[in-house]
C-alpha positions in Angstrom: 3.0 -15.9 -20.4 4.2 -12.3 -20.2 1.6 -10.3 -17.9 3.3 -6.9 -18.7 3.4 -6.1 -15.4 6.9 -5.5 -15.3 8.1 -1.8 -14.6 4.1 -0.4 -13.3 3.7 -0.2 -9.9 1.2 -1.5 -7.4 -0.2 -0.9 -3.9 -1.7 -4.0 -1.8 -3.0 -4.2 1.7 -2.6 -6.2 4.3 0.8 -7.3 2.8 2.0 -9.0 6.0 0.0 -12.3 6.1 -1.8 -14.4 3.9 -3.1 -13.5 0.5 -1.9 -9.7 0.7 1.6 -11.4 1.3 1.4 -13.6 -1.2 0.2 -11.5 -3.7 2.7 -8.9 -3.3 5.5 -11.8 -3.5 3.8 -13.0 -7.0 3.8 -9.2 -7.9 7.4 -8.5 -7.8 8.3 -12.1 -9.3 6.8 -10.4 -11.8 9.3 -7.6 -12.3 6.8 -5.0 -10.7 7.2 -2.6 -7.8 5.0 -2.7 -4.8 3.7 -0.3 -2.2 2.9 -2.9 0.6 1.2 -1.8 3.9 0.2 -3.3 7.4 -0.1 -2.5 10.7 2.4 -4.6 11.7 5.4 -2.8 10.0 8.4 -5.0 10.8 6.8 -8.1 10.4 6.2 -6.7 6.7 9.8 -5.9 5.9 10.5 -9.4 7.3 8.6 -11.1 5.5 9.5 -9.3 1.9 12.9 -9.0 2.7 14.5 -11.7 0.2 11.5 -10.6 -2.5 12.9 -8.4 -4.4 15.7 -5.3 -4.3 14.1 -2.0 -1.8 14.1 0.0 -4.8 11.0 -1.8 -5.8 9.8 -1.9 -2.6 7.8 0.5 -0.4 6.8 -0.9 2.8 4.6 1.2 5.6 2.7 1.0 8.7 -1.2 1.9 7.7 -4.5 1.0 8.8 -7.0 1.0 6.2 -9.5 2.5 8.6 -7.9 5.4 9.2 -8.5 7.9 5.9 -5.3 9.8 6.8 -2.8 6.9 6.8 -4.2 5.7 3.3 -3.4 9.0 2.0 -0.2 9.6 3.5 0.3 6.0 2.3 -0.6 5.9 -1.0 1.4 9.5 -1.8 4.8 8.1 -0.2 4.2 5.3 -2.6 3.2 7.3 -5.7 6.5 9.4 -5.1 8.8 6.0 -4.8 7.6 4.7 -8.0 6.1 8.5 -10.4 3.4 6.0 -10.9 0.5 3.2 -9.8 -1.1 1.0 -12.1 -3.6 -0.8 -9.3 -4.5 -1.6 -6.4 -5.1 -4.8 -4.3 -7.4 -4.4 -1.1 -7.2 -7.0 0.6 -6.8 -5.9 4.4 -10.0 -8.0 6.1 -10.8 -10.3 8.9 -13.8 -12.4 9.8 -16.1 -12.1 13.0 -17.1 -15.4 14.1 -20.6 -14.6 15.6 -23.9 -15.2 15.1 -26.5 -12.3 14.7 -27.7 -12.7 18.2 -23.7 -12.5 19.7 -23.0 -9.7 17.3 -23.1 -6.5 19.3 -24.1 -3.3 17.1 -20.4 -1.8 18.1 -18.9 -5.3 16.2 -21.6 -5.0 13.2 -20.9 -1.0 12.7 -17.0 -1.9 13.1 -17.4 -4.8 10.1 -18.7 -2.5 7.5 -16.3 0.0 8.3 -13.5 -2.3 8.2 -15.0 -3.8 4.9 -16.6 -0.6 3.2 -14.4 2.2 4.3 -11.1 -0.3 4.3 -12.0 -0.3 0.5 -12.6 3.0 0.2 -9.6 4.7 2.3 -7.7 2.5 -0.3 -9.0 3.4 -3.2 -10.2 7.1 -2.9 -6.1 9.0 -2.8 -5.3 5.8 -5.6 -7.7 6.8 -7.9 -5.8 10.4 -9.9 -2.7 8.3 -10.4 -4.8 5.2 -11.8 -6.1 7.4 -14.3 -2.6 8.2 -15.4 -2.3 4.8 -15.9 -2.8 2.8 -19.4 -3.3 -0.6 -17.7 -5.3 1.0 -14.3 -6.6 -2.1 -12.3 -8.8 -2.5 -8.9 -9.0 -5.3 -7.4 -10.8 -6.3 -4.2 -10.5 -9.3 -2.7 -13.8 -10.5 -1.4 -15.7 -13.7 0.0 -18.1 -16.3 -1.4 -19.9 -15.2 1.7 -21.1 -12.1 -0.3 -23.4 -14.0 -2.1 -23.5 -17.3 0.4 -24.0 -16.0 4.2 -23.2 -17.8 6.9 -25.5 -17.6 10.0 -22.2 -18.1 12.2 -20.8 -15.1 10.4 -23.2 -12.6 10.6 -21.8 -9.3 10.2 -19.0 -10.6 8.0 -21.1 -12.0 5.3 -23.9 -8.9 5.5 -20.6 -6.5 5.4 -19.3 -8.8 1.9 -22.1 -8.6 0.4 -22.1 -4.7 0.8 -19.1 -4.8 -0.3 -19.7 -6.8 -3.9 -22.4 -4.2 -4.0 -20.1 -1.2 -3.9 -17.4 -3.2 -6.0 -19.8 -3.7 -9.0 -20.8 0.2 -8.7 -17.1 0.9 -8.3 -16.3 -0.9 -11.5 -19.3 1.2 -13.3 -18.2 4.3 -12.6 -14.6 4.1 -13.0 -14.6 2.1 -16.3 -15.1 5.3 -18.2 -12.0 6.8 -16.5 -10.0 3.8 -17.8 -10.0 2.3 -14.3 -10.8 -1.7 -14.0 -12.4 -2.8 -10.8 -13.0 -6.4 -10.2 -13.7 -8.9 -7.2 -12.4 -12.1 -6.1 -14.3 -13.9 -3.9 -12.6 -16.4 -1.3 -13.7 -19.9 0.4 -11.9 -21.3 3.1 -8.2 -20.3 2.5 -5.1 -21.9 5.0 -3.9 -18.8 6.4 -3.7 -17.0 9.9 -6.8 -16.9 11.4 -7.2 -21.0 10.5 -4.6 -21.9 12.4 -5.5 -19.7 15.4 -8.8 -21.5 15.5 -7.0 -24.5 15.2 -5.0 -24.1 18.3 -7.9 -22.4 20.4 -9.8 -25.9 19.4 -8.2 -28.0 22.0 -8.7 -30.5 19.5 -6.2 -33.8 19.3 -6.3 -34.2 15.8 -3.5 -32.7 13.8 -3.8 -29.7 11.6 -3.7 -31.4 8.1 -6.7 -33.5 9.9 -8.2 -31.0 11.4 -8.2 -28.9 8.0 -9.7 -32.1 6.5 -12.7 -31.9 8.7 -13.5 -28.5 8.2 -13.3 -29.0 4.4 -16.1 -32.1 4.9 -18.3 -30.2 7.6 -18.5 -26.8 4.8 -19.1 -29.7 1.7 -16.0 -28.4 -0.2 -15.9 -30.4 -3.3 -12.0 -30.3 -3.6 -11.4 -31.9 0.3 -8.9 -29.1 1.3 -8.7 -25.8 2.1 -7.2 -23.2 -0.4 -3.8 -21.5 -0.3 -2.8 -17.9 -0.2 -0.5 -18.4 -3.7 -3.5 -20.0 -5.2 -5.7 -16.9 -4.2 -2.7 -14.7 -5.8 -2.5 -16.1 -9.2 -5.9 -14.9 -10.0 -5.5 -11.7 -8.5 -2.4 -11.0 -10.5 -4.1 -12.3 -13.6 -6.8 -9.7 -13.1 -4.3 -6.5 -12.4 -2.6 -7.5 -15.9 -3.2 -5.2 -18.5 -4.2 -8.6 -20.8 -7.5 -9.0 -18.8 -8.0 -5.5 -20.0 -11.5 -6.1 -21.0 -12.6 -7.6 -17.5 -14.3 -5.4 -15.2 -17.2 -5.9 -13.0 -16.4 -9.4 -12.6 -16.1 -11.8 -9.5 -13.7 -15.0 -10.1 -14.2 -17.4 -7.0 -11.5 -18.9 -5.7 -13.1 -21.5 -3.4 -12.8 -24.9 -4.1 -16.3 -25.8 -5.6 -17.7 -24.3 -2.0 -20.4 -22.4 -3.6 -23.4 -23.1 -4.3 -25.4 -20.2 -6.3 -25.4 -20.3 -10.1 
């Protein structure tokens, strides 16, 4: 199936790693140009370098904290490409604390990584989106939005904020021809898996060790997700054929939730 997304341009976060990377892979596959950002600049441009030619790439060092870099960002990009058609934000991490280990510096630094990370984003995107015909938002999220983990905290209080702002987000821009949408993530094999992995001291080997964690959480499917199956949705929802999808949340978490 054709998404049409060949020839618009896009801008996704945290591009280096994980979903972000493999999103903005599945993105150019697609014939579309991409404004990729991290704060790890070469380890971006090594890791799209085979993706596609530079001319539909635009690769930069930003920090979606910082207000300044997402609009310094986001204009180098619209200059590239004379256009954007959406946005992924995607650039997150998860605290591993419970609420009595969570310090009110780590709390106030999880919504602004979370809310404003979103926001920085979005904000400079939003004059070009509404040039767009096809003008997509999408923000990648957690089931821990809507299912919190008492050994994350401040990361699921901060996601559920989030899906909050999301759903207003998608309210307010829908009559400016802007889509927003949310896709909510379980346990996904990327990065910071396989850090706690090796800071485990465990014997068991990764593929086992991944097989444990999927039984402990009660994830129906056994396994832990992958970034490329996290992308195909996202993609699906930036095409211009969902273009009667907004304020939705599609899970991507292997049966792990449990609300209705």
């Amino acid at each position: 199936m054709d998404l049409h997304l060949a020839g618009r341009g896009y801008l996704v976060t945290g591009a280096s790693s994980g979903v972000g990377l493999a999103t903005a892979r599945a993105l150019l596959a697609e014939g579309a140009s991409v404004a990729a950002c991290a704060r790890d600049p070469e380890r971006l441009r090594e890791r799209l370098a085979d993706a596609a030619p530079e001319e539909r790439m635009f690769l930069a060092s930003a920090d979606v904290r910082d207000a300044e870099q997402m609009r310094a960002f986001t204009d180098g990009a619209a200059r590239a490409f004379g256009r954007l058609d959406g946005v992924v934000a995607n650039a997150g991490r998860s605290l591993m604390a419970a609420l009595d280990e969570t310090g009110d510096d780590q709390l106030r630094e999880e919504f602004d990584l979370k809310l404003f990370g979103v926001l920085n984003t979005v904000r400079p995107a939003l004059e070009w989106l509404e040039l767009s015909t096809g003008a997509s938002i999408v923000v990648v999220n957690a089931i821990l939005a809507r299912q919190p983990e008492s050994r994350l905290a401040a990361t699921s209080a901060a996601r559920a904020a989030l899906l909050n702002l999301t759903r207003t987000m998608a309210t307010d821009y829908g009559p400016r021809g802007v889509r927003v949408n949310s896709v909510a993530l379980g346990l996904v094999d990327t990065g910071q898996w396989r850090r706690r992995y090796e800071d485990s001291g465990t014997e068991l080997s990764y593929e086992d060790w991944c097989a444990d964690l999927a039984a402990d959480r009660g994830i129906p499917l056994g396994r832990l997700g992958t970034a490329e199956e996290v992308a195909h949705p996202v993609v699906s929802l930036l095409s211009p054929r969902a273009s009667y999808v907004t304020g939705a949340t599609v899970d991507v978490g292997g049966g792990i939730a449990r609300y209705v």
